[in-house]
N, C-alpha and C positions, 0 to 999 in steps of 0.2 A: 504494500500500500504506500501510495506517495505521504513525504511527507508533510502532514497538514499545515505545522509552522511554518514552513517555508514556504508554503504556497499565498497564505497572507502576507507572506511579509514582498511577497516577488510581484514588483512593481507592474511587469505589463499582465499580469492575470487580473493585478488587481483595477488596471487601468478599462479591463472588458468589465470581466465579471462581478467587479467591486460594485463600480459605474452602474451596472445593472443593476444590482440589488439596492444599491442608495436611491435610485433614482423610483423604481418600486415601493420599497415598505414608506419613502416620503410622500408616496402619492396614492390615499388611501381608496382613490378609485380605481385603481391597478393592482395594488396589494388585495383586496378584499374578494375579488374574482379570482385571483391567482392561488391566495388560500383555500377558496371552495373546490378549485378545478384538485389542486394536488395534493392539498392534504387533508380534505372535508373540513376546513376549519372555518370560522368567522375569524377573519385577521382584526377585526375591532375592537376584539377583545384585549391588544396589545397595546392598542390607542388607550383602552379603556382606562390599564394597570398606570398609565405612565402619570395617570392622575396623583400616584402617592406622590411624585417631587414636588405637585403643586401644593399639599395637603401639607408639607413639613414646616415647619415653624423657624420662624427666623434662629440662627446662629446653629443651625442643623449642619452634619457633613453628611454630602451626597455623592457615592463614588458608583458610575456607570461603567461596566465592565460585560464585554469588550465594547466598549460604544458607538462601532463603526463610522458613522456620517455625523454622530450626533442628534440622532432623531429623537431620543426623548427629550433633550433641550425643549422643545414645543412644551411643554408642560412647568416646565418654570416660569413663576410668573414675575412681570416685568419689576415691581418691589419688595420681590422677595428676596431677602438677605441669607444666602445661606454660602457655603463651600460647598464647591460643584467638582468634582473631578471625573476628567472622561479620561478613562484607559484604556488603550488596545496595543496589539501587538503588531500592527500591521502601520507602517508610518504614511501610508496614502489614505488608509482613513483617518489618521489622526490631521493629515492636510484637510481633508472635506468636513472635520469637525472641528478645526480653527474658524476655517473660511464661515460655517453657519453661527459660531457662537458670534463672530464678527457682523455677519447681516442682522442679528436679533440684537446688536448692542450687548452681549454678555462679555466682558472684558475682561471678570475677577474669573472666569472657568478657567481652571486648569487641565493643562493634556500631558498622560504621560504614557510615554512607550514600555511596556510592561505585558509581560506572558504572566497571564491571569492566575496561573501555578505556580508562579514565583513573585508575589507583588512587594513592590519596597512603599511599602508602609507598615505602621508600628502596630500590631495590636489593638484590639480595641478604639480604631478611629474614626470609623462611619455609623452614624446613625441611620442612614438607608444605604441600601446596596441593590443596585439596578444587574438585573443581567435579560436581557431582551434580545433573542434569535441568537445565545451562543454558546452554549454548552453543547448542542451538535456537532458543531464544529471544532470542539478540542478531544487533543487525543488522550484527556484522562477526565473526565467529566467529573469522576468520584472527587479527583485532588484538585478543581479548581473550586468546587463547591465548600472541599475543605478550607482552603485558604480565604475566599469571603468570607465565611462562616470567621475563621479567626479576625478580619477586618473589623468584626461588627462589633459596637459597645451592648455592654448588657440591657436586651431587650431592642436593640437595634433588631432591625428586618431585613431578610433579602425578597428580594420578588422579581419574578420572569416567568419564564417559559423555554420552552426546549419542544424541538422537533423530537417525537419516538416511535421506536417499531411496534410491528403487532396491532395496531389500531386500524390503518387500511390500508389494501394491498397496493392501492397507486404508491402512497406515500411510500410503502416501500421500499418499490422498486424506485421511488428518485431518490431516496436514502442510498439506497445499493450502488447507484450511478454515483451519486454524488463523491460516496466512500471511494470508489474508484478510483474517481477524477482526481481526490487528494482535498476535495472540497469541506469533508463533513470527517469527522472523527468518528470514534465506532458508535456516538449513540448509543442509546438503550431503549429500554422499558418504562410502562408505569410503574410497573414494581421498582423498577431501579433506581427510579426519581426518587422514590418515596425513599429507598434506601442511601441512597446519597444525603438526603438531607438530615434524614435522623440521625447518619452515622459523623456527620459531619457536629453531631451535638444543638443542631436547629430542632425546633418547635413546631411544628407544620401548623399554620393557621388557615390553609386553604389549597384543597388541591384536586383541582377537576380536568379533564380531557373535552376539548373542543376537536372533535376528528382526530387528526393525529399530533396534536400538538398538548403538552400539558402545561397549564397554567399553574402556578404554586406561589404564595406567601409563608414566610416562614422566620422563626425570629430565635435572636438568639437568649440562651437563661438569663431573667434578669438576678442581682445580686441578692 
């Protein structure tokens, strides 16, 4: 199997295929048919989650991981005082996710290049943790969920979604293709979600399957 890191990080794939996708989940009249076509899913439901950034209270830390384009930016609101950090490993969406915090005026968001399985931050530093269309696409789903999970201050959340097998056969077979291509990591189960996060010492406060995709909230022990 190709390897996944390098495929985000290698600039002309990400210059098609990046392109593509940014330009999709930003355009939720494209995304929303694209979900139904391949993975039975309502992609609004993704619109829906990114509502917690706006919901957090000023002097909150917000770490968005891996945050491609920077699409949940849409959901910070204009005087909301918080730390924003958008992380990815991939340095051409960390370009398309300057360039949008700069169209929306967000100037204090910070971006840092960073493989979601290794992040240099200290323990206990986010009050939310975003993870939106990526735990598919790493080649250890278990240990990036761990290391969020360790991000988080007590009672801090993570919340996302993840593409998984076993729910329906299209989806599958584009998971299959995808794995191939070098695009998507092995993926898993609903079982697997659910065990990633409990094993990661998370709290599940919410975890449902729209087609093939599972939605989850999950927070960490408070003190």
């Amino acid at each position: 199997m190709p390897d996944v890191r390098a495929m985000w990080r290698n600039r002309a794939f990400e210059a098609v295929f990046g392109a593509a996708y940014n330009f999709g989940i930003e355009h939720d009249w494209l995304a929303k048919p694209f979900g139904r076509a391949i993975f039975g899913t309502d992609a609004g439901l993704i619109y829906d989650a990114m509502a917690a950034v706006g919901a957090m209270p000023d002097g909150s830390a917000i770490l968005d991981v891996p945050c491609g384009g920077g699409v949940a930016m849409r959901a910070l609101r204009a005087t909301q005082r918080v730390r924003y950090v958008a992380a990815d490993i991939s340095p051409t969406q960390l370009d398309r996710a300057r360039r949008r915090a700069a169209e929306r005026g967000l100037d204090t968001v910070e971006l840092v290049e960073a493989d979601v399985e290794r992040m240099p931050f200290p323990d206990g530093e986010f009050d939310l943790c975003l993870c939106f269309n990526g735990l598919h696409c790493l080649p250890d789903p278990a240990a990036a969920v761990r290391e969020m999970a360790r991000c988080l201050r007590p009672g801090g959340r993570l919340v996302g979604d993840v593409a998984v097998r076993g729910e329906r056969r299209r989806a599958d077979a584009w998971i299959a293709a995808a794995r191939s291509a070098g695009i998507f990591g092995p993926s898993g189960t609903l079982t697997d979600v659910r065990a990633w996060l409990t094993a990661a010492g998370l709290e599940i406060r919410s975890l449902s399957t729209s087609g093939a995709v599972v939605h989850f909230t999950a927070a960490a022990p408070s003190e």
